[in-house]
C-alpha positions, 0 to 999 in steps of 0.5 A: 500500500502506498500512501502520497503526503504534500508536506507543503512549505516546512522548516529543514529539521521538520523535513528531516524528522518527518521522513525518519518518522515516515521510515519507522511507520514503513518498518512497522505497518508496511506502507510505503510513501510518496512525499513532496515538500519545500523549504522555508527558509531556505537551507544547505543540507549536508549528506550522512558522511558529511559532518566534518564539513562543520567541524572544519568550518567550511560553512559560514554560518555567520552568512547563513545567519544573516540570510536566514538559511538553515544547515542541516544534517540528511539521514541519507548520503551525498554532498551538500544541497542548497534547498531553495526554489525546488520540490523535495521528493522522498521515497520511503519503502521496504524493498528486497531489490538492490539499493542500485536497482531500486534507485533506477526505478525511482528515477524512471519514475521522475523521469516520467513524470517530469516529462508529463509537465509538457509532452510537446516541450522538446528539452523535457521529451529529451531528459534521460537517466545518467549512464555512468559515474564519474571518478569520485576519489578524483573528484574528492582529491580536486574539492569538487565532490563537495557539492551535489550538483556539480556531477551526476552519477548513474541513473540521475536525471540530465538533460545532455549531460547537465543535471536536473535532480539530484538523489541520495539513498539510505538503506535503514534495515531493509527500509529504503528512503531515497530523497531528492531535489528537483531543480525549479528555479537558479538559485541552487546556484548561490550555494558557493557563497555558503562557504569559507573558501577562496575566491579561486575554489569559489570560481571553479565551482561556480564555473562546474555548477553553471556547466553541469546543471539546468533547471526546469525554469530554462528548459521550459523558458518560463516560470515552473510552479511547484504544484504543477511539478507535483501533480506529473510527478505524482502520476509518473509515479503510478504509471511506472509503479502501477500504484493508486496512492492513498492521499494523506494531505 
């Protein structure tokens, strides 16, 4: 049994205790969920693995005092994730499948579903999933790992090669929650001035962030509205599951 909840607008602990509660109510009465939120304020997420990221000072909190952004801590892994003009999809389910598989499918779903936004729009008829990963340890050695949405891994939604959503997966004892950010609007971008970094480092990831990402907002030339995008979102997901959801909200 599936069920389908629209948080709507919450703060970033609200979102991240509200999807490790859904994980529990998952293990314990064996029903799935579909969620959607967004965020207010804005915030930078930061993946499981991630945490020394604070104790190192590599964000500036002042900064994000001053602009009232949050920072926050993801149950799932992944880089860090400017929550600011998107929709958040999470996947909460227990599934026997491999992590990997599991992943693929939830992006088919996405990708289904983002294509039902306009069927006569030709940059969304052409989104397609990742292929391969890059060289992670590389990517680590240069600093460029740090961020989501500077690369994409395999079976993440891109339009020639520039990405659209970014995911992150973790398996809570046979219960897996995948989240995402689906990219409305630009100001993903800002994520660099968050950080203490140099003004070379912060040049060079400006330049992978603006190379390697595309929001829907370009590709339909036009102002992309939350509720539309959970509306085909939410029946990309039943086409390729072949679910009814149960509405929650």
């Amino acid at each position: 049994m599936w069920n389908f909840i629209d948080s709507g607008e919450n703060t970033g602990k609200y979102n991240m205790d509200f999807d490790l509660e859904l994980v529990e109510r998952c293990k314990n009465n064996h029903i799935s969920f579909l969620r959607f939120y967004k965020w207010k304020p804005y915030a930078i997420s930061l993946g499981h693995n991630q945490s020394k990221l604070i104790n190192d000072q590599k964000i500036n909190h002042i900064k994000c005092e001053l602009d009232r952004v949050d920072v926050v801590q993801r149950p799932t892994g992944g880089r860090a994730v400017f929550h600011s003009e998107e929709l958040t999809y999470s996947v909460i389910t227990k599934s026997s499948k491999p992590v990997r598989v599991l992943y693929g499918e939830i992006s088919q779903a996405l990708l289904n579903g983002l294509k039902l936004i306009d069927e006569s729009n030709a940059g969304l008829q052409n989104l397609s999933l990742s292929i391969n990963t890059p060289d992670l340890l590389k990517l680590t050695k240069t600093g460029m790992y740090n961020l989501c949405f500077n690369t994409a891994i395999k079976d993440e939604i891109n339009l020639y090669g520039k990405k659209v959503v970014g995911s992150a997966q973790h398996n809570f004892g046979g219960v897996i929650l995948q989240h995402g950010s689906v990219l409305l609007g630009n100001y993903h971008k800002n994520i660099v001035n968050y950080f203490k970094i140099d003004e070379n480092i912060k040049s060079k990831l400006e330049k992978e962030i603006e190379e390697k990402t595309i929001c829907l907002g370009d590709i339909l030339k036009r102002d992309v509205s939350y509720e539309e995008t959970a509306k085909s979102l939410k029946k990309g997901f039943e086409s390729t599951f072949n679910i009814e959801f149960i509405n929650q909200t």
